[in-house]
mmCIF file of the C-alpha atoms, coordinates in Angstrom:
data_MODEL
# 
_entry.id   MODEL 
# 
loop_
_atom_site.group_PDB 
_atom_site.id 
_atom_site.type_symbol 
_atom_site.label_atom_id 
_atom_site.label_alt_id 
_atom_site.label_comp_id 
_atom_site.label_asym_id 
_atom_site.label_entity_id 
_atom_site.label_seq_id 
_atom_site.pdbx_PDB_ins_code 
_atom_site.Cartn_x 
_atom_site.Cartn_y 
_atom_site.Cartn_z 
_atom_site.occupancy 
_atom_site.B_iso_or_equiv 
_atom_site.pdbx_formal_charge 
_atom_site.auth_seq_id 
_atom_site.auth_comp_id 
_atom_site.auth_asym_id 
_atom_site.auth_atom_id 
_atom_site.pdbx_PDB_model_num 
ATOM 1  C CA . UNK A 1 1  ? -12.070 22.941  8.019   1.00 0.00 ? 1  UNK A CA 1 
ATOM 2  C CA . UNK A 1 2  ? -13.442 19.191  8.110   1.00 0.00 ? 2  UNK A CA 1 
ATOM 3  C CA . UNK A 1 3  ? -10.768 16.875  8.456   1.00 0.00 ? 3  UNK A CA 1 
ATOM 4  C CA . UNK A 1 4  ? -10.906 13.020  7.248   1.00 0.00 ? 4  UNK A CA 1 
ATOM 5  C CA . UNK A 1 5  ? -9.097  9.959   8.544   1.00 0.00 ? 5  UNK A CA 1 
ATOM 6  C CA . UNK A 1 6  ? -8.123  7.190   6.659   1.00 0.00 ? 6  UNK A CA 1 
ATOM 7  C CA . UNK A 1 7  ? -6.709  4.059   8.244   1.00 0.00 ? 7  UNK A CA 1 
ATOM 8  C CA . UNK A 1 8  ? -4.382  1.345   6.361   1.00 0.00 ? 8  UNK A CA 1 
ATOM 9  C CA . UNK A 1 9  ? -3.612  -1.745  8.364   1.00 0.00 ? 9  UNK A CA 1 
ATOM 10 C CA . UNK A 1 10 ? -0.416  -3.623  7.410   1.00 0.00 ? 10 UNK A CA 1 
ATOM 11 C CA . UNK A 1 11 ? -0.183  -7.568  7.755   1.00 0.00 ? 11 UNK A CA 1 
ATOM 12 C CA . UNK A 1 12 ? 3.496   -8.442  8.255   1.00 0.00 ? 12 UNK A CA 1 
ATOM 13 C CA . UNK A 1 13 ? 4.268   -12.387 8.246   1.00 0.00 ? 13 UNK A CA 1 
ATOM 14 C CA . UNK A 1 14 ? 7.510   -14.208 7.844   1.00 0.00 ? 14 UNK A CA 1 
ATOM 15 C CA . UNK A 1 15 ? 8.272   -17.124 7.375   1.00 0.00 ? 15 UNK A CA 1 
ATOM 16 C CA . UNK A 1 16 ? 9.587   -19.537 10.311  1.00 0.00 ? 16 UNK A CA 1 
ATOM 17 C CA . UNK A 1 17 ? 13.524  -19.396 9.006   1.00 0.00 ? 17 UNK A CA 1 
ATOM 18 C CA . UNK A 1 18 ? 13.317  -14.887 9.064   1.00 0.00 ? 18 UNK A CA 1 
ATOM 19 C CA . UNK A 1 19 ? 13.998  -15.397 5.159   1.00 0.00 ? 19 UNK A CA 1 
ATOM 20 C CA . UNK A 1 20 ? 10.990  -13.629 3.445   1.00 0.00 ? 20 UNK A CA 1 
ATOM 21 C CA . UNK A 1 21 ? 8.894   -10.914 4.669   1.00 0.00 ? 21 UNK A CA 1 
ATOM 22 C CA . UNK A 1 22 ? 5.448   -10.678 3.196   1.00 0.00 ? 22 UNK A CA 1 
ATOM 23 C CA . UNK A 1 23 ? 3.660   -6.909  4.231   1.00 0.00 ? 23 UNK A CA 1 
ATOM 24 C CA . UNK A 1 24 ? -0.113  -6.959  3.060   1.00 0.00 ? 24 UNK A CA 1 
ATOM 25 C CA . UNK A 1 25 ? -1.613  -2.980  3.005   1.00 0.00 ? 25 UNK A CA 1 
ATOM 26 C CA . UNK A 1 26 ? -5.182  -2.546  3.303   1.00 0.00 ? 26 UNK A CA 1 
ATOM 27 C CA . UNK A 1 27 ? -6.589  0.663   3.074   1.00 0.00 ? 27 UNK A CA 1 
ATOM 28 C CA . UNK A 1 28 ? -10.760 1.337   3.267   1.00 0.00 ? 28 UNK A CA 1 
ATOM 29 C CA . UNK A 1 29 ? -11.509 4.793   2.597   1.00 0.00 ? 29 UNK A CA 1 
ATOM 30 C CA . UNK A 1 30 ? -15.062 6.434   4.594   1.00 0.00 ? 30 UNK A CA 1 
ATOM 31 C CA . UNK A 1 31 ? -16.597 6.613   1.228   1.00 0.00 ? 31 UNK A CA 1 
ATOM 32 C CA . UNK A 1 32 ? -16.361 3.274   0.501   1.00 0.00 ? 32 UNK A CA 1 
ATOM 33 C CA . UNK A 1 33 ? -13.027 2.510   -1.902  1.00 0.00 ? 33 UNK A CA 1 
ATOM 34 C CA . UNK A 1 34 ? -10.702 -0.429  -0.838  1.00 0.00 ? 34 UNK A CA 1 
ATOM 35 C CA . UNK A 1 35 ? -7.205  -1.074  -2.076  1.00 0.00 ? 35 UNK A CA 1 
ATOM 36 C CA . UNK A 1 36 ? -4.942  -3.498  -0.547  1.00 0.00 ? 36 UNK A CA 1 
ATOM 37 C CA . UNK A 1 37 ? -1.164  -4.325  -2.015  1.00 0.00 ? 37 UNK A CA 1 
ATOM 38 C CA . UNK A 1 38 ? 1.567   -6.298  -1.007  1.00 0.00 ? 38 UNK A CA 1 
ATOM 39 C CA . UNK A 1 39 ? 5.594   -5.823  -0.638  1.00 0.00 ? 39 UNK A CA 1 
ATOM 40 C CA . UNK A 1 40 ? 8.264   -8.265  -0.210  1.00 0.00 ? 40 UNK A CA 1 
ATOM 41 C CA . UNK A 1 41 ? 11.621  -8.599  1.645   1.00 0.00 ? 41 UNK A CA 1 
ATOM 42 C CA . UNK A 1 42 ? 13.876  -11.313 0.976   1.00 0.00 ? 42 UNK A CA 1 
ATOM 43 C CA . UNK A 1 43 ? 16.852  -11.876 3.285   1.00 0.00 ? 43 UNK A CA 1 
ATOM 44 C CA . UNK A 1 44 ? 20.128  -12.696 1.246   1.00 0.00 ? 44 UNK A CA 1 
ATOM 45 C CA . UNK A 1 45 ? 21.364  -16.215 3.411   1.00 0.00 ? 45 UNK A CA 1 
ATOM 46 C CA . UNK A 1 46 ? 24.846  -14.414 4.109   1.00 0.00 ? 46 UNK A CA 1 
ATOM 47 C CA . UNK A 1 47 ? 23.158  -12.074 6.447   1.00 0.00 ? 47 UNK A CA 1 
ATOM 48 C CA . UNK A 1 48 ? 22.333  -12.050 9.937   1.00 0.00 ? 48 UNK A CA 1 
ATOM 49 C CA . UNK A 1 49 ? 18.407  -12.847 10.637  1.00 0.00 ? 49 UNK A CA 1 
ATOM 50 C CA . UNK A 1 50 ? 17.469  -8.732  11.989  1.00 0.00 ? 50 UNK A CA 1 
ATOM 51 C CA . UNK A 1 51 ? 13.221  -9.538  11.548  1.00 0.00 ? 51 UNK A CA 1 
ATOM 52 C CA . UNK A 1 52 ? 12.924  -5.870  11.613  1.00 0.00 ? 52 UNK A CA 1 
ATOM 53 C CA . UNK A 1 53 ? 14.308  -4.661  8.369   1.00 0.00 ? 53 UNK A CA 1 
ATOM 54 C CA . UNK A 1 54 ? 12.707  -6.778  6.485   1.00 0.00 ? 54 UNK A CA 1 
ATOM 55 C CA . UNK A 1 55 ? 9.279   -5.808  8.364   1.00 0.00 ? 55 UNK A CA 1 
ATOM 56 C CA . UNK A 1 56 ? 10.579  -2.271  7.446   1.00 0.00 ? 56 UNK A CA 1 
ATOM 57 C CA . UNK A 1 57 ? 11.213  -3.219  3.262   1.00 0.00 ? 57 UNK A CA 1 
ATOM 58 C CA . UNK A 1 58 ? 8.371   -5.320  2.942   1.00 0.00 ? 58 UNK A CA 1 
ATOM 59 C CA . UNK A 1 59 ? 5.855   -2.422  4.613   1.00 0.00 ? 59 UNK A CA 1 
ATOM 60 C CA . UNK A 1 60 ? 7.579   0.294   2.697   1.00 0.00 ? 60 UNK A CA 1 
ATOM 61 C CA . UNK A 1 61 ? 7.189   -1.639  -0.769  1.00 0.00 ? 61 UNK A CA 1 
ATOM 62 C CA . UNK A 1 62 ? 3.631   -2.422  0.160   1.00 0.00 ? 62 UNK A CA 1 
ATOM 63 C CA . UNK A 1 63 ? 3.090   1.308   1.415   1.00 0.00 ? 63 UNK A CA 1 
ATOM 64 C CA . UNK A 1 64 ? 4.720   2.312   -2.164  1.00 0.00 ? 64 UNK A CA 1 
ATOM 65 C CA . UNK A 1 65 ? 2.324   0.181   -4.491  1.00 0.00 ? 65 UNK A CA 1 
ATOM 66 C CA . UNK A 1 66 ? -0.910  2.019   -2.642  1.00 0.00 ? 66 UNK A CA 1 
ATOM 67 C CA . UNK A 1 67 ? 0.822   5.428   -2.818  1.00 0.00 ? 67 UNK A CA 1 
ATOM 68 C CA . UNK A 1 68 ? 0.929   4.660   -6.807  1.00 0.00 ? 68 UNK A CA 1 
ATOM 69 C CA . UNK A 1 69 ? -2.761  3.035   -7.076  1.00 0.00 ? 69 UNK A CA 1 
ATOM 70 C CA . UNK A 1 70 ? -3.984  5.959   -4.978  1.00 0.00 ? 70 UNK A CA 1 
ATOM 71 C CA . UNK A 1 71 ? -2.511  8.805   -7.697  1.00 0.00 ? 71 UNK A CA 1 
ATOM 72 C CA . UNK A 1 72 ? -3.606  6.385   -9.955  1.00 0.00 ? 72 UNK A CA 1 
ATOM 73 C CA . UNK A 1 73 ? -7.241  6.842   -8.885  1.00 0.00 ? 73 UNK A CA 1 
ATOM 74 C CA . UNK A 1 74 ? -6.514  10.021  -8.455  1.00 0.00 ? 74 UNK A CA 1 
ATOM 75 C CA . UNK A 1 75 ? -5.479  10.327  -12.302 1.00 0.00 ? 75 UNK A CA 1 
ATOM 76 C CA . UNK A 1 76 ? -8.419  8.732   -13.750 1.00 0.00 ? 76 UNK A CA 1 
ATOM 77 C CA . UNK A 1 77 ? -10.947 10.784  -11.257 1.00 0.00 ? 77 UNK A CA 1 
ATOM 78 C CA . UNK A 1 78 ? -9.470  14.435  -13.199 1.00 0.00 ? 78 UNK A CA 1 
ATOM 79 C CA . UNK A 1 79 ? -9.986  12.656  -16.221 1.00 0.00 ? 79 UNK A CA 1 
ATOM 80 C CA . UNK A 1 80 ? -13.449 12.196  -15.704 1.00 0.00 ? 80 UNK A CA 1 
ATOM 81 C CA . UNK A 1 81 ? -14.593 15.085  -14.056 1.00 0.00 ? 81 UNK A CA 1 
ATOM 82 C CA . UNK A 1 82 ? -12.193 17.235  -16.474 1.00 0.00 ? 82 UNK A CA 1 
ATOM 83 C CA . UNK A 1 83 ? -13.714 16.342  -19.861 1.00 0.00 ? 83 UNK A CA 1 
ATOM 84 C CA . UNK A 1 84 ? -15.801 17.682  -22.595 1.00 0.00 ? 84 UNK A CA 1 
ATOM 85 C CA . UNK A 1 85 ? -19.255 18.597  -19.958 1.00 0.00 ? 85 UNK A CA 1 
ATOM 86 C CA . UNK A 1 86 ? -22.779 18.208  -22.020 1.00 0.00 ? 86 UNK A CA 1 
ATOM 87 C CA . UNK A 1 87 ? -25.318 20.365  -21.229 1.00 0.00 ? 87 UNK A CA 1 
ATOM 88 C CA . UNK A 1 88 ? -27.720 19.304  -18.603 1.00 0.00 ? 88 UNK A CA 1 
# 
């Protein structure tokens, strides 16, 4: 069995005041494809400043966007390789 390894790097930044967590996921794939998407965390001003859940909501919503433009790709690759064939 061959195996393949795909690596995503996640950005995390926040702003100087821990209110708003910006998570940037960029994923390059060995043959070439690139996605990247973004996820946000916004901390409501009642609560106490914890940098690590919003690290945690913003990487998870960022994570979730590539999961969906992954099947996405996914999706339109069995539609092309899954329709009407012409002879060769």
């Amino acid at each position: 069995m061959h195996a393949k390894q795909w690596k995503i790097d996640i950005f995390i930044t926040e702003d100087d005041a821990d209110d708003r967590t910006v998570a940037r996921a960029v994923l390059h794939t060995p043959e070439g494809r690139r996605h990247e998407s973004l996820g946000y965390a916004r901390r409501n001003p009642g609560d106490r400043p914890v940098p690590e859940i919003g690290d945690e909501l913003a990487a998870g919503r960022a994570l979730a966007d590539l999961a969906d433009k992954l099947s996405g790709d996914a999706a339109a690759d069995v539609a092309q390789f899954t329709g009407p064939q012409t002879p060769g």
